[in-house]
Backbone as CSV, one residue per row, in Angstrom:
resi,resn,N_x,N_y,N_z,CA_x,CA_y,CA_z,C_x,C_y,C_z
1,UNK,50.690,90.515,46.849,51.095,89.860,45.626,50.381,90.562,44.467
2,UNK,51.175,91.297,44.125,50.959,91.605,42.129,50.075,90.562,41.430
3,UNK,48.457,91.440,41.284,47.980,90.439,40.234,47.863,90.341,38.646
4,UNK,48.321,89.377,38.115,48.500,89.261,36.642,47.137,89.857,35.822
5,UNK,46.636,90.372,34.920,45.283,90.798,34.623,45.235,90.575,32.775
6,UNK,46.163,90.455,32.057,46.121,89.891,30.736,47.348,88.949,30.473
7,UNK,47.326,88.312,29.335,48.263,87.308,28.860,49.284,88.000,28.384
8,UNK,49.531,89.431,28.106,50.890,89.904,27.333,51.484,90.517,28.805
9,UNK,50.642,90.482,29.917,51.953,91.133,31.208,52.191,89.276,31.737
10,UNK,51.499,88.479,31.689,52.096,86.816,32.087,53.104,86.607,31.374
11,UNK,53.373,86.800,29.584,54.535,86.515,29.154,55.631,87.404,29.337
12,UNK,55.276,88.384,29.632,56.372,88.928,29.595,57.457,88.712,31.389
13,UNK,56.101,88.576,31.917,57.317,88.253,33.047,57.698,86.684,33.680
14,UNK,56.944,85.682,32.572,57.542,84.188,32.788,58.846,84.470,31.954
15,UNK,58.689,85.414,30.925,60.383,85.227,29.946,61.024,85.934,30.936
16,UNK,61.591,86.524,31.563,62.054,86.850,32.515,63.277,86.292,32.915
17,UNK,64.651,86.310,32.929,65.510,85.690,33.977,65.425,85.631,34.998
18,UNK,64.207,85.307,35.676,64.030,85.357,37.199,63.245,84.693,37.555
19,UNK,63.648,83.661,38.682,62.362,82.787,38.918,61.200,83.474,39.540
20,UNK,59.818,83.154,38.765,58.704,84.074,38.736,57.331,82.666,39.288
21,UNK,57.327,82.997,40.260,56.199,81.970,41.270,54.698,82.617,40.755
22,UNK,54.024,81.970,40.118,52.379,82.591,39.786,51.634,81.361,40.404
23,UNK,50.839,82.477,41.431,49.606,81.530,41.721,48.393,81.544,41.166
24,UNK,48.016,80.469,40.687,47.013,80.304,40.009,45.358,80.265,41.094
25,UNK,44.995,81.120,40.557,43.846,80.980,41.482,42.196,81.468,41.316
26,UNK,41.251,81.793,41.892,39.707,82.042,41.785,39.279,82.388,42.872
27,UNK,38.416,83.560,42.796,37.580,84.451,43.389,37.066,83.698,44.894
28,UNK,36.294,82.586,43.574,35.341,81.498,44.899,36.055,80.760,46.026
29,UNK,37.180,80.702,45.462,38.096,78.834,45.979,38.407,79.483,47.426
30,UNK,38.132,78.776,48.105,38.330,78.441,49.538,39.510,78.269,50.275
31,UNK,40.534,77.223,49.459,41.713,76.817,49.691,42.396,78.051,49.202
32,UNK,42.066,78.567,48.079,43.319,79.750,47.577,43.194,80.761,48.648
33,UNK,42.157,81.307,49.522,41.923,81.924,50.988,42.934,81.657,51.598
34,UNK,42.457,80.100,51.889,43.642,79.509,52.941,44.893,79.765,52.506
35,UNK,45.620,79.606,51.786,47.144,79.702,50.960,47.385,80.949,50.857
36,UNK,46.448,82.362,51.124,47.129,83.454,50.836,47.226,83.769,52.550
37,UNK,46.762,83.234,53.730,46.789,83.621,54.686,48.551,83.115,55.342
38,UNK,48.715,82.539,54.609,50.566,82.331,55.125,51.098,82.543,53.794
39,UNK,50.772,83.322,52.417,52.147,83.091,51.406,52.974,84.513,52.160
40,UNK,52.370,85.246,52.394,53.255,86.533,53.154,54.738,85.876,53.462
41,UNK,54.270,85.324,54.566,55.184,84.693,55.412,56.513,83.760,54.440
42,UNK,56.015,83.355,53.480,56.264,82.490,52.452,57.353,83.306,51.170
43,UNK,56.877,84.165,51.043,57.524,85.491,50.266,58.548,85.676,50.878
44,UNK,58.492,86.437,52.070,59.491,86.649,53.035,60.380,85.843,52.681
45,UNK,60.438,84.421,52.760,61.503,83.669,52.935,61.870,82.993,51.191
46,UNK,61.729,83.998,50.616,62.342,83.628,49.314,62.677,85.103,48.635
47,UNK,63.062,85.599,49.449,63.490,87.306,48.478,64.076,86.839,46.685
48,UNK,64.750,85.959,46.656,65.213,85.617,45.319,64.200,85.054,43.561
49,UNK,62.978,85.130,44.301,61.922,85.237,44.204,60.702,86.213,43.411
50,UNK,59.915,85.806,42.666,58.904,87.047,42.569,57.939,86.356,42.312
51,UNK,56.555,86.646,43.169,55.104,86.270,43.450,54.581,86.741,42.862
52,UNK,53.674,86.035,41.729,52.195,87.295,41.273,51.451,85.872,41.737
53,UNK,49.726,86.504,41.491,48.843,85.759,41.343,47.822,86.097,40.099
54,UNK,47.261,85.055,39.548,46.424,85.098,38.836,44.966,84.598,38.550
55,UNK,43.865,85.085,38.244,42.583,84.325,38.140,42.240,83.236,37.098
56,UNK,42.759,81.895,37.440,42.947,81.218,36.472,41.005,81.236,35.656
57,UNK,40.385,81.482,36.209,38.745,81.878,35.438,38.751,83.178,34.337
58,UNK,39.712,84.302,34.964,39.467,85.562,33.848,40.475,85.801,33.112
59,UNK,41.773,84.467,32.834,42.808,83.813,32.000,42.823,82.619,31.756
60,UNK,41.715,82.172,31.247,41.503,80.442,31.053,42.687,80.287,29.734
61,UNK,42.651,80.688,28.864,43.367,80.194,28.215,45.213,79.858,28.655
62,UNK,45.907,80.659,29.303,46.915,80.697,30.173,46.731,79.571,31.353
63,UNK,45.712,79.535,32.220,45.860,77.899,32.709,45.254,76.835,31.683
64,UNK,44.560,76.656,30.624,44.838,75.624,30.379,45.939,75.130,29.078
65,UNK,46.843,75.878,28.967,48.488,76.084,28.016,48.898,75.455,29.594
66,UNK,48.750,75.574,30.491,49.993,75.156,31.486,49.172,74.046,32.428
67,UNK,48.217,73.410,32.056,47.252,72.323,33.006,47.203,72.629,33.830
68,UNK,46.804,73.464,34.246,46.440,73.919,35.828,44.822,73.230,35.778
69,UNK,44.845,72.372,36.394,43.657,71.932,36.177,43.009,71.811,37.882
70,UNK,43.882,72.012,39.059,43.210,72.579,39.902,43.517,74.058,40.736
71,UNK,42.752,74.756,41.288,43.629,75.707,42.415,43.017,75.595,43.652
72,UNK,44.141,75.860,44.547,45.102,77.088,44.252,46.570,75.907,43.476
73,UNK,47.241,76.614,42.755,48.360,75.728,42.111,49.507,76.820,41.793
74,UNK,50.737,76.697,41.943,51.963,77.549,42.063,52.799,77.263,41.033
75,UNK,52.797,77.804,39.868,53.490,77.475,39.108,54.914,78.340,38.952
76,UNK,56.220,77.811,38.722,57.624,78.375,38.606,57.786,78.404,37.154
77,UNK,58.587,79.600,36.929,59.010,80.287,35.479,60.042,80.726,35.378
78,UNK,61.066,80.477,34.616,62.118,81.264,34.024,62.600,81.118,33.212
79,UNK,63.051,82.207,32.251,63.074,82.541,30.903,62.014,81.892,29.738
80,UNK,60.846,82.115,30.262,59.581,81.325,29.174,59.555,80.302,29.733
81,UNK,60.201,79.339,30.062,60.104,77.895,30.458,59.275,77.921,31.618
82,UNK,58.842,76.842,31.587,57.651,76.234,33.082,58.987,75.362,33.485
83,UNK,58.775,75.609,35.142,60.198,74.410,35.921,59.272,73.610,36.935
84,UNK,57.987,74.292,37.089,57.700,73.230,38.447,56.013,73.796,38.446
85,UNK,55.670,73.174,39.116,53.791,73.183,38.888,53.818,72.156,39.865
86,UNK,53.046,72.698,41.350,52.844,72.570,42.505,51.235,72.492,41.825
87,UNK,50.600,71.105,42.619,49.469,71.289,42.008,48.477,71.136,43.472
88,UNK,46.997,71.497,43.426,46.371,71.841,44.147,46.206,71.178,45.261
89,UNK,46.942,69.578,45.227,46.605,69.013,46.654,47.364,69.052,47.242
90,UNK,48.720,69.598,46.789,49.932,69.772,47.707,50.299,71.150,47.923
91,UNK,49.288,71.926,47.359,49.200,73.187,48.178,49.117,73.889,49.044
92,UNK,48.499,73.420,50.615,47.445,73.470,51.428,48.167,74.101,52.718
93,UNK,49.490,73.603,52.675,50.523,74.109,53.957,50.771,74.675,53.992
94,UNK,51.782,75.690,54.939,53.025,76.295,54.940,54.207,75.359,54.618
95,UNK,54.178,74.527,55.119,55.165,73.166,55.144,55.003,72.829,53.503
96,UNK,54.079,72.170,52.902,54.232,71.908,51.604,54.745,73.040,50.627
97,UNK,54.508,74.046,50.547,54.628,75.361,49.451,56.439,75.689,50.088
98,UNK,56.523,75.740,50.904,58.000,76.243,51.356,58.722,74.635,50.846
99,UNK,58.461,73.304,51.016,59.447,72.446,50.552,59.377,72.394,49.142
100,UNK,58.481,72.908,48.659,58.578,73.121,46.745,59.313,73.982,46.271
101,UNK,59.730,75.148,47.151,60.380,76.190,46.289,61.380,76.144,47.014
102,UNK,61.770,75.307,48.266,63.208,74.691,48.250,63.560,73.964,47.407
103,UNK,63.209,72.866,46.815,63.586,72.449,45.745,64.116,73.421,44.353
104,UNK,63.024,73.789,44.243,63.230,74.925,43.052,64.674,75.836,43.241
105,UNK,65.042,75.831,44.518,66.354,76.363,44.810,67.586,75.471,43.968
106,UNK,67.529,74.025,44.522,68.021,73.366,44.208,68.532,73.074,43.112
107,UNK,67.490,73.317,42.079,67.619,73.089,40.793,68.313,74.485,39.845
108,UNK,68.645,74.908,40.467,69.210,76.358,40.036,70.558,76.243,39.827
């Protein structure tokens, strides 16, 4: 996963016509470990899709414009707009993260 590293490559690819999945995340966090050891798998099954991640600590201002107030947290984008913000306690699965961005299908 492509990591985000300033605020002018985040906007430019939340404006995007494409739904754009950013995980919000930190160096330390434990759980964001856990969550990158199956998003592979997770990717895979959304080719329609595009994954970055980001250090919500060395882009504070970018999580807190979008309340990310825990991680790991998955936020959905397209064309500038925020559509969905998966937040850190329903992060934790394979099962939870794959029924969120089925939805996100849905809504398309």
């Amino acid at each position: 996963m492509e990591r985000i590293t300033t605020q002018q490559q985040y906007e430019e690819l939340i404006g995007r016509d494409v739904l754009t999945v950013i995980k919000f995340d930190a160096t330390w966090c434990p759980d964001c470990k856990t969550l990158d050891k199956f998003m592979g798998g997770i990717i895979e099954q959304h080719p329609d899709k595009e994954f970055y991640a980001l250090d919500a600590e060395q882009l504070l201002p970018v999580a807190e414009a979008n309340q990310v107030r825990g991680i790991p947290s998955l936020l959905v984008f397209k064309g500038g707009e925020k559509l969905a913000h998966l937040h850190s306690k329903y992060a934790k699965t394979p099962t939870q993260v794959s029924e969120y961005l089925e939805t996100m299908e849905s809504k398309q």
